[in-house]
C-alpha positions, -999 to 999 in steps of 0.1 A, spaced: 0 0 0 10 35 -5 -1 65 17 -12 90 0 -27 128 13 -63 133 2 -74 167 19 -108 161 6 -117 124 22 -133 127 58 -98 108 69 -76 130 51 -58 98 39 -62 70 12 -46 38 8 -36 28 -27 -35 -2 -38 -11 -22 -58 -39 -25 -85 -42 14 -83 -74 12 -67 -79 37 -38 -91 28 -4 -104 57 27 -78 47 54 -98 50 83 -81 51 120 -49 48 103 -26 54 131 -4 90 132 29 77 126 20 62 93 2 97 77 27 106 55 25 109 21 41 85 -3 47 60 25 51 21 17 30 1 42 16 -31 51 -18 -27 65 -46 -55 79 -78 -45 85 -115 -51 72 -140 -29 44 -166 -9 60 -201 -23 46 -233 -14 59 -273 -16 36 -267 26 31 -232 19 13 -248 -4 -10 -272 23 -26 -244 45 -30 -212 51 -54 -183 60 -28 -147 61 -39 -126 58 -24 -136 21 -8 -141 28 28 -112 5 45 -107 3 87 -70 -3 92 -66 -27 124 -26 -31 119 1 -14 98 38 -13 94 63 0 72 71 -17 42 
């Protein structure tokens, strides 16, 4: 994963994937929010029946663990 600033996402951060795809890096822990940073992370996706109606980008990810790369 690479951290990346996003001043615009509720988090401030996204996650992005080696497939380029972008995920909202929710309760990412301060010592990994800087930009450009090469992580590991564990975590789950935030679903609930509202999200399914809706189009949100980026996918909204809760990070449980995360260490440098």
């Amino acid at each position: 994963m690479l951290v990346r600033i996003s001043g615009g996402l509720y988090t401030g951060y996204q996650l992005i994937a080696s497939n380029g795809v972008a995920w909202s890096a929710c309760s990412l822990p301060d010592e990994f929010r800087k930009d450009s940073l090469k992580i590991y992370v564990s975590g789950y996706f935030l679903t609930s029946p509202e999200l399914d109606v809706k189009n949100i980008t980026p996918l909204p990810f809760e990070v449980t663990g995360a260490r440098l790369r």
